[in-house]
OpenMM code with the backbone's topology and positions (N, CA, C; nanometers):
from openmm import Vec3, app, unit

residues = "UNK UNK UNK UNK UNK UNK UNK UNK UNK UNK UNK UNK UNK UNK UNK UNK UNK UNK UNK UNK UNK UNK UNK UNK UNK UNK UNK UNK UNK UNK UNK UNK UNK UNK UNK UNK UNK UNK UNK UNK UNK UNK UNK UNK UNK UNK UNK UNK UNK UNK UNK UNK UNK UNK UNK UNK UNK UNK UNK UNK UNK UNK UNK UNK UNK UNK UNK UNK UNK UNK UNK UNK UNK UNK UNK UNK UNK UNK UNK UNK UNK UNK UNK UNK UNK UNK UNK UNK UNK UNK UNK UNK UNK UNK UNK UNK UNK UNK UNK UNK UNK UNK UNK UNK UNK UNK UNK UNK UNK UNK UNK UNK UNK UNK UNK UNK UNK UNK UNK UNK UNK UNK UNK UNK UNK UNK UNK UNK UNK UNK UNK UNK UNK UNK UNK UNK UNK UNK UNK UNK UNK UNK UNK UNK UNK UNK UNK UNK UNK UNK UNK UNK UNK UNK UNK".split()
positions = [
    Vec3(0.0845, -0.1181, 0.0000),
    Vec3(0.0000, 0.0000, 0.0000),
    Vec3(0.0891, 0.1245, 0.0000),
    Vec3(0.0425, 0.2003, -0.0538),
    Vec3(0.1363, 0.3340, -0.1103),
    Vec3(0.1123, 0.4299, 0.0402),
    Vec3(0.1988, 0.5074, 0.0661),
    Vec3(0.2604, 0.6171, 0.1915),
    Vec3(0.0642, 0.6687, 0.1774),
    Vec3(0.0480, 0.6983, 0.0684),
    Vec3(-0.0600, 0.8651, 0.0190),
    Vec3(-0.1788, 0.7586, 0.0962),
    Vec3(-0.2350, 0.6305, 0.0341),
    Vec3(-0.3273, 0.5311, 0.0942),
    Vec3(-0.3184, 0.4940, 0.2387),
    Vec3(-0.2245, 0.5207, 0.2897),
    Vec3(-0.2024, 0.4689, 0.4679),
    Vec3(-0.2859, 0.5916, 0.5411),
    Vec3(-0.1661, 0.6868, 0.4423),
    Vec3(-0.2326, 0.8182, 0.5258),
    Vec3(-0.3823, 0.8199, 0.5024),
    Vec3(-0.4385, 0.8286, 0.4240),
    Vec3(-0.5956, 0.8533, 0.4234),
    Vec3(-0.6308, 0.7845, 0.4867),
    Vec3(-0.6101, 0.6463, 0.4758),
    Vec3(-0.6726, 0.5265, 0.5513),
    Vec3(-0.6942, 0.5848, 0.7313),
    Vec3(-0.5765, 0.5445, 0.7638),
    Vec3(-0.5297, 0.6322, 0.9364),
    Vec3(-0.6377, 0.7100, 0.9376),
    Vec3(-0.5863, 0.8707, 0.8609),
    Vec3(-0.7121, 0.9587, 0.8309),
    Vec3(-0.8696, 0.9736, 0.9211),
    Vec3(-0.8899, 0.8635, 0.8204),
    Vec3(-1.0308, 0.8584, 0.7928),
    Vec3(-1.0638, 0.7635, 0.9184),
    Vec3(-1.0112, 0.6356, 0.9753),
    Vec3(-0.9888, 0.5732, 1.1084),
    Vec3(-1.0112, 0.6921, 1.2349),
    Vec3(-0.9406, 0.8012, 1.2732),
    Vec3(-0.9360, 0.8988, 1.3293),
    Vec3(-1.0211, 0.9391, 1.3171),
    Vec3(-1.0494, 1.0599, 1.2054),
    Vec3(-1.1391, 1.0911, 1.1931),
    Vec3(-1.2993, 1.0719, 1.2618),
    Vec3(-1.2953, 0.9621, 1.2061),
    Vec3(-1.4753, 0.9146, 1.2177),
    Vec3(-1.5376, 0.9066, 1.3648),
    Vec3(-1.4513, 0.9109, 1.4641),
    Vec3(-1.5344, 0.9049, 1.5654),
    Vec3(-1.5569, 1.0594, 1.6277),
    Vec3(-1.5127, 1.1262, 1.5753),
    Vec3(-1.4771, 1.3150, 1.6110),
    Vec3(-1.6380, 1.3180, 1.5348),
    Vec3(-1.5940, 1.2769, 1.3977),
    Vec3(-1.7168, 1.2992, 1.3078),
    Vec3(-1.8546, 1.2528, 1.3709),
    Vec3(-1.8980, 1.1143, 1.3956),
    Vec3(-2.0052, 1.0649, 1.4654),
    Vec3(-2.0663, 1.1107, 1.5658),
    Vec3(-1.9376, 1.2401, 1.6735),
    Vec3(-1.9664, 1.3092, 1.7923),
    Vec3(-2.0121, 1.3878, 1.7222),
    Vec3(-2.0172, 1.4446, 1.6063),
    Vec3(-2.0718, 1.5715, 1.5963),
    Vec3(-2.2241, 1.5504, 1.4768),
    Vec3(-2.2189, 1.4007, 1.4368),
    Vec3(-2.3672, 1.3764, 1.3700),
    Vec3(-2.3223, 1.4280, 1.2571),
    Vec3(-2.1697, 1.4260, 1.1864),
    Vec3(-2.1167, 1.4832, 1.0620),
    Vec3(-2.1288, 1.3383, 0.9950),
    Vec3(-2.1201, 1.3626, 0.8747),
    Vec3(-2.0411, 1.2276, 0.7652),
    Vec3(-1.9151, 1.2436, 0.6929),
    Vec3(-1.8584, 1.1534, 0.6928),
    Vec3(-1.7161, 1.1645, 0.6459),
    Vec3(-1.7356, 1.1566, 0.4604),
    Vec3(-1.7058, 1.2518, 0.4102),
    Vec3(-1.7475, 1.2535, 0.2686),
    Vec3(-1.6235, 1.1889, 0.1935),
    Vec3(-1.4552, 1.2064, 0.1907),
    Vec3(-1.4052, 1.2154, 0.1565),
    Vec3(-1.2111, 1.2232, 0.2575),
    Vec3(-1.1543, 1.1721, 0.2041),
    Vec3(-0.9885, 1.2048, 0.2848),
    Vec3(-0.9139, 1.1864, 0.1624),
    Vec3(-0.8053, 1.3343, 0.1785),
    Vec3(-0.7304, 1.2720, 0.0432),
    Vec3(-0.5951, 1.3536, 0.0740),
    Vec3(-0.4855, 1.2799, 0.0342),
    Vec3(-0.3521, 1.3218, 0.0550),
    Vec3(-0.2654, 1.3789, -0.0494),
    Vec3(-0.2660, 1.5076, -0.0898),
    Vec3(-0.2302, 1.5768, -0.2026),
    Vec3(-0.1552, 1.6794, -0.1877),
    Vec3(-0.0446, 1.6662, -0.2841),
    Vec3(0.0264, 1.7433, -0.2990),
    Vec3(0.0339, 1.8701, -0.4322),
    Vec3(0.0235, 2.0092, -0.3715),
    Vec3(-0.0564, 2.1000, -0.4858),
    Vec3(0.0713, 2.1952, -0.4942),
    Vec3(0.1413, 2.2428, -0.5863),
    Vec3(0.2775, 2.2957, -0.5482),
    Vec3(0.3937, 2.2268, -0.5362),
    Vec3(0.4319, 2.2767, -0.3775),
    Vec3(0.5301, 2.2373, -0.3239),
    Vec3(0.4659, 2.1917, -0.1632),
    Vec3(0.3068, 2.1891, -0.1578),
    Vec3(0.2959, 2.1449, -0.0321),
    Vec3(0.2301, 2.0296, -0.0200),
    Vec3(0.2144, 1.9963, 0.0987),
    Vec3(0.1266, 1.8544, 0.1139),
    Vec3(-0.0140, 1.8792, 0.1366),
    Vec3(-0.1205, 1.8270, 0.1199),
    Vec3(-0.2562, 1.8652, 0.1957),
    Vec3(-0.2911, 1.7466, 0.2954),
    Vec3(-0.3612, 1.7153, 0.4109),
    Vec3(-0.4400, 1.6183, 0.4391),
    Vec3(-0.5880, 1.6997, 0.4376),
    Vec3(-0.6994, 1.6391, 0.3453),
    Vec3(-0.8246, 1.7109, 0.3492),
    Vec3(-0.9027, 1.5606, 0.3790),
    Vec3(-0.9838, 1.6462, 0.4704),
    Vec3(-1.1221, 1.5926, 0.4843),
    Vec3(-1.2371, 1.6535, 0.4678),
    Vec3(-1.3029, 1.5689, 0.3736),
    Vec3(-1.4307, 1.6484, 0.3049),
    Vec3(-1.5166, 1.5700, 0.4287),
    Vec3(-1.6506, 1.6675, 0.4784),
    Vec3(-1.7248, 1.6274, 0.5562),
    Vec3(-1.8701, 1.6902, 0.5195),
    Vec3(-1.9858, 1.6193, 0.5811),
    Vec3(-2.1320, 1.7268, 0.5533),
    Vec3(-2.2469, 1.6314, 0.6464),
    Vec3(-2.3011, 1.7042, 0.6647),
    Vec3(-2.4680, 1.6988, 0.7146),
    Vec3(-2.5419, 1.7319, 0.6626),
    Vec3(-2.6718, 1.7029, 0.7076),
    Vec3(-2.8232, 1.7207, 0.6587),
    Vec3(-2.8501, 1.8640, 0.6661),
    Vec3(-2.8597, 1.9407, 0.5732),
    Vec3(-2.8834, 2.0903, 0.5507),
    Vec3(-2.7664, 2.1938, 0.5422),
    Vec3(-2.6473, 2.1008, 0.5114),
    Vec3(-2.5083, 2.1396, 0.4833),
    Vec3(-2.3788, 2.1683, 0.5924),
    Vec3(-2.3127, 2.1852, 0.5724),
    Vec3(-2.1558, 2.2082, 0.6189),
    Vec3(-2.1529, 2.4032, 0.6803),
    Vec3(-2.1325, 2.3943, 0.7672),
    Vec3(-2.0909, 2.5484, 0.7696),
    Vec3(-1.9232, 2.5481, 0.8662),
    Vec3(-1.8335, 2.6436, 0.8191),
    Vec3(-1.7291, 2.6877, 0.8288),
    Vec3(-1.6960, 2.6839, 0.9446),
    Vec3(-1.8134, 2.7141, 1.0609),
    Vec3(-1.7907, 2.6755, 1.2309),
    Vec3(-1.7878, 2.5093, 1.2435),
    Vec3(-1.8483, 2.4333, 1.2084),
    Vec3(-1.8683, 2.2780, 1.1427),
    Vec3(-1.7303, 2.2363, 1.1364),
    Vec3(-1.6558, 2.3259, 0.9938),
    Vec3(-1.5381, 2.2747, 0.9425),
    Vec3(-1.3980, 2.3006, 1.0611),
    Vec3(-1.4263, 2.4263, 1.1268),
    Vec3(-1.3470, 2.4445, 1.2687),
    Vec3(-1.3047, 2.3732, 1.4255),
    Vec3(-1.4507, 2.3203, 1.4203),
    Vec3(-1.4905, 2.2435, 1.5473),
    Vec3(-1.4161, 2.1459, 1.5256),
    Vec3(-1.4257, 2.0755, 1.3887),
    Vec3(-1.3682, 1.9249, 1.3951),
    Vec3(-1.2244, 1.9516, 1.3681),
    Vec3(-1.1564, 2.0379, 1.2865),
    Vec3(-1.0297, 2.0649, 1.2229),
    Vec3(-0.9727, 2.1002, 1.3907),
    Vec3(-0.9888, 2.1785, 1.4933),
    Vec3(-0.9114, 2.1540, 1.5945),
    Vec3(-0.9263, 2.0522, 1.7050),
    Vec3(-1.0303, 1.9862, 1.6962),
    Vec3(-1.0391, 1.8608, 1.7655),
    Vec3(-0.9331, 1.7429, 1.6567),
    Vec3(-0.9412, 1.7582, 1.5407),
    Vec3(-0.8291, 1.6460, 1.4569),
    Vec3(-0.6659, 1.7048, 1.4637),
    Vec3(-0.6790, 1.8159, 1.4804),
    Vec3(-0.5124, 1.8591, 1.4953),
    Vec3(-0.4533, 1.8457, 1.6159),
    Vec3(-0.5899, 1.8043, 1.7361),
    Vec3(-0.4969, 1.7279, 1.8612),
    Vec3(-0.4409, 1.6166, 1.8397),
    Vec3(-0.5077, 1.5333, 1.7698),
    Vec3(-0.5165, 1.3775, 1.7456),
    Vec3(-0.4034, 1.3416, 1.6543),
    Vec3(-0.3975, 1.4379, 1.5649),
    Vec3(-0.2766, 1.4502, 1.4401),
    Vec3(-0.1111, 1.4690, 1.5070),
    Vec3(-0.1571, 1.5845, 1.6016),
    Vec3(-0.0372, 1.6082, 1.6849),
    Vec3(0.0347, 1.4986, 1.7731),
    Vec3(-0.0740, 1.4420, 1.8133),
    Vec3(-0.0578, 1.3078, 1.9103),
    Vec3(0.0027, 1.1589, 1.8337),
    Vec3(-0.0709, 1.0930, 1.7398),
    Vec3(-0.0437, 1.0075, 1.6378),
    Vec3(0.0701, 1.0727, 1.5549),
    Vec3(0.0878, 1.1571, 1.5190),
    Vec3(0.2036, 1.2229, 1.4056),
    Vec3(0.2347, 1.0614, 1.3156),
    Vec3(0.1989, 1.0618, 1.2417),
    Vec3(0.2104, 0.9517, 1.1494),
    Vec3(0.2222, 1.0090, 0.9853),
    Vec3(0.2233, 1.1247, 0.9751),
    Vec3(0.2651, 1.1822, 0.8475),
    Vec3(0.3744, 1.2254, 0.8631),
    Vec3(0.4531, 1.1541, 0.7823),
    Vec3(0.6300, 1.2212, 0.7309),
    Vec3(0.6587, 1.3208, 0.7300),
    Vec3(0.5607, 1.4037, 0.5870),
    Vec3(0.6133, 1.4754, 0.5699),
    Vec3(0.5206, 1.6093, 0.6596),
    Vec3(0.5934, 1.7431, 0.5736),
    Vec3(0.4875, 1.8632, 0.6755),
    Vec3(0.3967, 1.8904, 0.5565),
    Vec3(0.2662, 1.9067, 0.6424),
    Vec3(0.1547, 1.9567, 0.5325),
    Vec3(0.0461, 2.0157, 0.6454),
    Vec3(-0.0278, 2.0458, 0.5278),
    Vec3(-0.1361, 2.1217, 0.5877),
    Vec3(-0.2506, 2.0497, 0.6386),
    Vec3(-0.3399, 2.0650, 0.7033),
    Vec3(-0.4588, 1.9922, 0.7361),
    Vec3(-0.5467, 2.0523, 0.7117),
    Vec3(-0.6644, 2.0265, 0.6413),
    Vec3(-0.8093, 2.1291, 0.6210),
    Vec3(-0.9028, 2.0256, 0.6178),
    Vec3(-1.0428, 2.0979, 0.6736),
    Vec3(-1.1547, 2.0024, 0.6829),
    Vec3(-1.2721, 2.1554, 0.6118),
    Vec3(-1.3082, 2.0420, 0.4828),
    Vec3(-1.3921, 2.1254, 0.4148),
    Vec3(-1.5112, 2.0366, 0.3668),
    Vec3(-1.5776, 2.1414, 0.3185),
    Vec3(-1.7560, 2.1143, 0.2549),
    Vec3(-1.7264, 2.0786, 0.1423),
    Vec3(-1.7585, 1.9382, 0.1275),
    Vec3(-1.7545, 1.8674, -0.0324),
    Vec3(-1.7531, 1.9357, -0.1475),
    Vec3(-1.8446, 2.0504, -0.1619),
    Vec3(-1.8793, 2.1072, -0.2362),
    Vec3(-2.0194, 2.0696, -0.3803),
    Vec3(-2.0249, 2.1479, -0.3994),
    Vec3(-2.1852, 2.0685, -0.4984),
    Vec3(-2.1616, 1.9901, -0.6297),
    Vec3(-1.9566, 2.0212, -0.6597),
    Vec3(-1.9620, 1.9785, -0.7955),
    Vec3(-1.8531, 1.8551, -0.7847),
    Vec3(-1.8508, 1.8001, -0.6594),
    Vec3(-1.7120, 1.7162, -0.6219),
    Vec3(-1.7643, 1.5543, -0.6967),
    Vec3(-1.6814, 1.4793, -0.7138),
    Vec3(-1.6899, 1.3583, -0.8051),
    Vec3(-1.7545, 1.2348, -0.7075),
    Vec3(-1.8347, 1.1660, -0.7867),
    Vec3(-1.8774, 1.0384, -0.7056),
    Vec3(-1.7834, 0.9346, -0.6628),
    Vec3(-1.7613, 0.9254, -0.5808),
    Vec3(-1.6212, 0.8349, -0.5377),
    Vec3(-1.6728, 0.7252, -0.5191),
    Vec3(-1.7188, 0.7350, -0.4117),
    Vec3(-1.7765, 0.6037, -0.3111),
    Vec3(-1.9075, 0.5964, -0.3942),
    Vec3(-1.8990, 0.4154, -0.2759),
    Vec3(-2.0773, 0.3542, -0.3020),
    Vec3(-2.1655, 0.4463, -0.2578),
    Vec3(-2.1662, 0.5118, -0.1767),
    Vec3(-2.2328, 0.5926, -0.0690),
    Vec3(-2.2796, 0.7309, -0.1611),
    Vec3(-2.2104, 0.7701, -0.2221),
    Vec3(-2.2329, 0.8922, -0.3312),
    Vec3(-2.3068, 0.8254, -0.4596),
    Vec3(-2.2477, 0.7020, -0.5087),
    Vec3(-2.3592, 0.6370, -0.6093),
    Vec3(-2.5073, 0.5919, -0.5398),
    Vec3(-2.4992, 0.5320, -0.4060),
    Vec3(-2.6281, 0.5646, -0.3931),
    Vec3(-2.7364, 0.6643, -0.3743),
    Vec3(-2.6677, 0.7663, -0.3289),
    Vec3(-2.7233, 0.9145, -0.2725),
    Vec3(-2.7842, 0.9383, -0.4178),
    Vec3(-2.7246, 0.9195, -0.5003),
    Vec3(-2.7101, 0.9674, -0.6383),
    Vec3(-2.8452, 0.9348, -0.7584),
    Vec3(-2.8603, 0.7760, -0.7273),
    Vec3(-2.9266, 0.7098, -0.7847),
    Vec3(-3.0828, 0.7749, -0.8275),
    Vec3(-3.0881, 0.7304, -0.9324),
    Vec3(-3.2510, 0.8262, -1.0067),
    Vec3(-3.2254, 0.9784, -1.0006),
    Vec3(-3.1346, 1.0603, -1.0338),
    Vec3(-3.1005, 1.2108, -1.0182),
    Vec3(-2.9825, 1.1812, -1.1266),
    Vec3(-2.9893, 1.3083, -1.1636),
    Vec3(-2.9108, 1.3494, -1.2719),
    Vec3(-2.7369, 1.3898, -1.2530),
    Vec3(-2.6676, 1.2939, -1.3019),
    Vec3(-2.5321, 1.3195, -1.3007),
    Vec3(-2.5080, 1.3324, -1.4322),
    Vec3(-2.3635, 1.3903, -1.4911),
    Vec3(-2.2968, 1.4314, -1.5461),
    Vec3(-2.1373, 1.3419, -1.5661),
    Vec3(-2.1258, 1.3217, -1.7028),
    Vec3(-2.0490, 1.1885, -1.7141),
    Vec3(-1.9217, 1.2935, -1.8332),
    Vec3(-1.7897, 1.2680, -1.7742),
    Vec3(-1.7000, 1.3104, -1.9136),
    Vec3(-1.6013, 1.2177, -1.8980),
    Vec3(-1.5788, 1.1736, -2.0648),
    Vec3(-1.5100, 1.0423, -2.0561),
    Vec3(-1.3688, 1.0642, -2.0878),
    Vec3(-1.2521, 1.0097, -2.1066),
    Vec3(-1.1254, 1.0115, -2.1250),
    Vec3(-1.1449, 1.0670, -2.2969),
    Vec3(-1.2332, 0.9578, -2.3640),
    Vec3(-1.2393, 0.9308, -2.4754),
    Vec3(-1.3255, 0.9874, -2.5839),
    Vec3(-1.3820, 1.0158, -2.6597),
    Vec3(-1.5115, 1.0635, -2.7342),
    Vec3(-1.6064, 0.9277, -2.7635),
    Vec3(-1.7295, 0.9319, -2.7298),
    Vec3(-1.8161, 0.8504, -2.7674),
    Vec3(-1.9007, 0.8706, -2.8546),
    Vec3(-1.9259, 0.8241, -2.9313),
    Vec3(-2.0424, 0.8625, -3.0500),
    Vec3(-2.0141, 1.0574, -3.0924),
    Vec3(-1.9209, 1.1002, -3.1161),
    Vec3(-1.8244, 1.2228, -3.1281),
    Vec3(-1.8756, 1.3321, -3.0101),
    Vec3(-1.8606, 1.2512, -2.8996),
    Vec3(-1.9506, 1.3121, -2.7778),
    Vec3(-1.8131, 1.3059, -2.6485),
    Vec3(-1.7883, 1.4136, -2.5673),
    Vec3(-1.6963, 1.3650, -2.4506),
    Vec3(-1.7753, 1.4167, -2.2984),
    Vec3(-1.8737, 1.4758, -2.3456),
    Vec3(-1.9476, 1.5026, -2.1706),
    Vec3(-2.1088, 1.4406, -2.2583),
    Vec3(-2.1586, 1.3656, -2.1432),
    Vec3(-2.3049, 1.3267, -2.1184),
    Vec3(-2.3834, 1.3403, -2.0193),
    Vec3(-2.4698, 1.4087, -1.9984),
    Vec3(-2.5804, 1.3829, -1.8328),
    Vec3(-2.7213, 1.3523, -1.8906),
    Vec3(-2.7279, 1.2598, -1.7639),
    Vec3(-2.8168, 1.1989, -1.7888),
    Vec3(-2.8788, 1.1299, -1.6464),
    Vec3(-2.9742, 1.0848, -1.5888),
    Vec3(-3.0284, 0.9910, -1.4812),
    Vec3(-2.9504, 0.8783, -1.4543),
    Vec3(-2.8996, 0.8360, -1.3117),
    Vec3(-2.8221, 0.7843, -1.3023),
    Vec3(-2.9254, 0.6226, -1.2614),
    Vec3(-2.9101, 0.5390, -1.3106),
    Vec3(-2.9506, 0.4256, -1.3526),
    Vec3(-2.9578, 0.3073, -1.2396),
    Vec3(-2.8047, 0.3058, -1.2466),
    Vec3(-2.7644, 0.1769, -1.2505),
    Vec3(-2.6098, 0.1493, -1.2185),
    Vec3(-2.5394, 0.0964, -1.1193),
    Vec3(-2.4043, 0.1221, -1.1076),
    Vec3(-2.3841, -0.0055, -1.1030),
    Vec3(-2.2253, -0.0489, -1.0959),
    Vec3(-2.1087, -0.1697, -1.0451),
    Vec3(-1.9496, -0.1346, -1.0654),
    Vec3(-1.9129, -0.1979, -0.9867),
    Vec3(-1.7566, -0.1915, -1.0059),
    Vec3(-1.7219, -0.1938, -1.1200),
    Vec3(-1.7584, -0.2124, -1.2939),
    Vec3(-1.7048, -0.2353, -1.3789),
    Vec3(-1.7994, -0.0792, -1.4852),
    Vec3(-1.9331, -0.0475, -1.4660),
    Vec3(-2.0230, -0.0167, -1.5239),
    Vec3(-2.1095, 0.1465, -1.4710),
    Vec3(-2.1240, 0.2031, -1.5264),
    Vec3(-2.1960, 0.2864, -1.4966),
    Vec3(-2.3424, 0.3407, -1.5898),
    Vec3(-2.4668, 0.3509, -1.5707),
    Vec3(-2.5774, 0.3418, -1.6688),
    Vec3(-2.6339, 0.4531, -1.6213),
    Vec3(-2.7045, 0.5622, -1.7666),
    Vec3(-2.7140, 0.6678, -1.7230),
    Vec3(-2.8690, 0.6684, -1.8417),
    Vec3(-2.9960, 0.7052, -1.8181),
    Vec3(-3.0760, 0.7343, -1.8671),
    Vec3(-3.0785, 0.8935, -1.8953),
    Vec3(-3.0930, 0.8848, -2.1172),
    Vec3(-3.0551, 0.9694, -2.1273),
    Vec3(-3.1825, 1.0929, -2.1545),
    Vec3(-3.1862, 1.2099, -2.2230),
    Vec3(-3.3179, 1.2548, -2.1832),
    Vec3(-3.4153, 1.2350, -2.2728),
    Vec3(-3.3657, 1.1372, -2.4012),
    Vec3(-3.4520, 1.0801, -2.4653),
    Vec3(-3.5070, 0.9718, -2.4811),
    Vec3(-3.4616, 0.9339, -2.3237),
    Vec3(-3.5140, 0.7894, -2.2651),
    Vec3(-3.4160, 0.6462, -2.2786),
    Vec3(-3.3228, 0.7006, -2.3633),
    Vec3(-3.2379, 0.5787, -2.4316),
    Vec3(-3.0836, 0.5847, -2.2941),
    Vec3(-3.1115, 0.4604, -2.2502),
    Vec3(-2.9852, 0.3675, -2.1735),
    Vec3(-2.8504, 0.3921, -2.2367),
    Vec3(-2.7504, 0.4686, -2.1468),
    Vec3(-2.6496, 0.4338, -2.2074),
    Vec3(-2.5117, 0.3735, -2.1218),
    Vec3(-2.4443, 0.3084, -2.0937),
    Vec3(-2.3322, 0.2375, -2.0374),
    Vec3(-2.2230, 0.2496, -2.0542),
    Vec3(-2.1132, 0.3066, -1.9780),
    Vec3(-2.0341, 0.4019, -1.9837),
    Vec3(-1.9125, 0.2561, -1.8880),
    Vec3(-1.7807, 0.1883, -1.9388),
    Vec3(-1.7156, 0.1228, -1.8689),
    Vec3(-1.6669, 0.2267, -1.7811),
    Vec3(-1.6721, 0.2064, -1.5974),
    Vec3(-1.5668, 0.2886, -1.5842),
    Vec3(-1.4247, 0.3207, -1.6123),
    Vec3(-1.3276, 0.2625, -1.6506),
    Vec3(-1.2379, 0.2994, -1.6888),
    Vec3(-1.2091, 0.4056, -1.8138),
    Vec3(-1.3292, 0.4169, -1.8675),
    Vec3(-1.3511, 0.5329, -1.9889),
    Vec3(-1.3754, 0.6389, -1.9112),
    Vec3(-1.4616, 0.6440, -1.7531),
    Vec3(-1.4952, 0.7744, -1.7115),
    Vec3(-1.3905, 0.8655, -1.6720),
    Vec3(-1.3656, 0.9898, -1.7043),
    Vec3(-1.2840, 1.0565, -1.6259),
    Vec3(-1.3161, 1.1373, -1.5217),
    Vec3(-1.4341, 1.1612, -1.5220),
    Vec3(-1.5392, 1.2360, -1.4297),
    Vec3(-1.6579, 1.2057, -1.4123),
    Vec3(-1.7376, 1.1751, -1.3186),
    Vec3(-1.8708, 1.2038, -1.2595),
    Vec3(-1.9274, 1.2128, -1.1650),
    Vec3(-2.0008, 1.3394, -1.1653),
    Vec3(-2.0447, 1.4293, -1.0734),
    Vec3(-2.2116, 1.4478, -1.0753),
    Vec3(-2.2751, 1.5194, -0.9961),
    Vec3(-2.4326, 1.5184, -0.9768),
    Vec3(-2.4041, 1.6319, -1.1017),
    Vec3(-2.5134, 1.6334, -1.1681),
    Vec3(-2.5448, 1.7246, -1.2691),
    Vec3(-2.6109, 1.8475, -1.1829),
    Vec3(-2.6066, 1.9962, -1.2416),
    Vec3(-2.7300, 2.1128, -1.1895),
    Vec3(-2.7061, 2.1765, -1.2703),
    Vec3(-2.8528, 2.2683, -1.3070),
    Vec3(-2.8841, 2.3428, -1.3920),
    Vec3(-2.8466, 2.4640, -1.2755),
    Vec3(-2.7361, 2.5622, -1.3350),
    Vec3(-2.7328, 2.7007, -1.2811),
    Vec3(-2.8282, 2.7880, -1.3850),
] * unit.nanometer
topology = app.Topology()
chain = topology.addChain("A")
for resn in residues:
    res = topology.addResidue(resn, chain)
    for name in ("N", "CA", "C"):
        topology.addAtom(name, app.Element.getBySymbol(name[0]), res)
């Protein structure tokens, strides 16, 4: 398992019981390097959204815990933020949230001379993704063609 996977893993281990005290969900942990720095982020949210006191409460209750465990090498930053409305379906948990609502599909590749599709989200599996399109017609997308997908919205 790669350094970047431990860390999230740990992460997200930590994490979750700070989170459960506060009736949050753990959306997301990811170990990235943007620059020249490191990030540890945790995406988090509740029922009627995330607010910035939310993202505070838990970010200094995890920087005791971080301080204590120190299990990251290198130096980086720590932030605990709001998923946001346009962040990618990762997990099972986001494909189900998801299911019968409109996501937004862009593939590595061009399909039928097409590289973004949205459409109703169908139907998922580890290999497959099925998206009803708005002219009613099924379409099946391997994941490994997807490069993105996200909930669709009309601004």
């Amino acid at each position: 398992m790669r350094k970047r996977e431990l860390y999230e893993e740990k992460t997200e281990r930590l994490i979750l019981p700070v989170l459960e005290a506060h009736q949050f969900e753990l959306i997301d942990v990811e170990y990235v390097k943007e620059g020249s720095t490191w990030y540890l982020r945790a995406y988090i949210d509740k029922e009627g959204g995330i607010t910035i006191n939310d993202c505070e409460a838990v970010a200094r209750e995890m920087n005791e815990i971080l301080d204590r465990e120190d299990y990251v090498e290198d130096a980086y930053v720590f932030e605990v933020s709001s998923p946001g409305l346009t962040r990618p379906l990762k997990k099972e948990k986001d494909f189900l949230r998801n299911l019968e609502k409109p996501v937004e599909i862009r593939t590595y590749r061009a399909i039928d001379h097409a590289k973004e599709f949205v459409g109703i989200l169908k139907a998922y599996d580890a290999d497959r993704i099925v998206i009803q399109m708005e002219d009613g017609e099924e379409m099946t997308f391997e994941r490994t063609d997807i490069a993105l997908i996200r909930q669709a919205f009309d601004f």
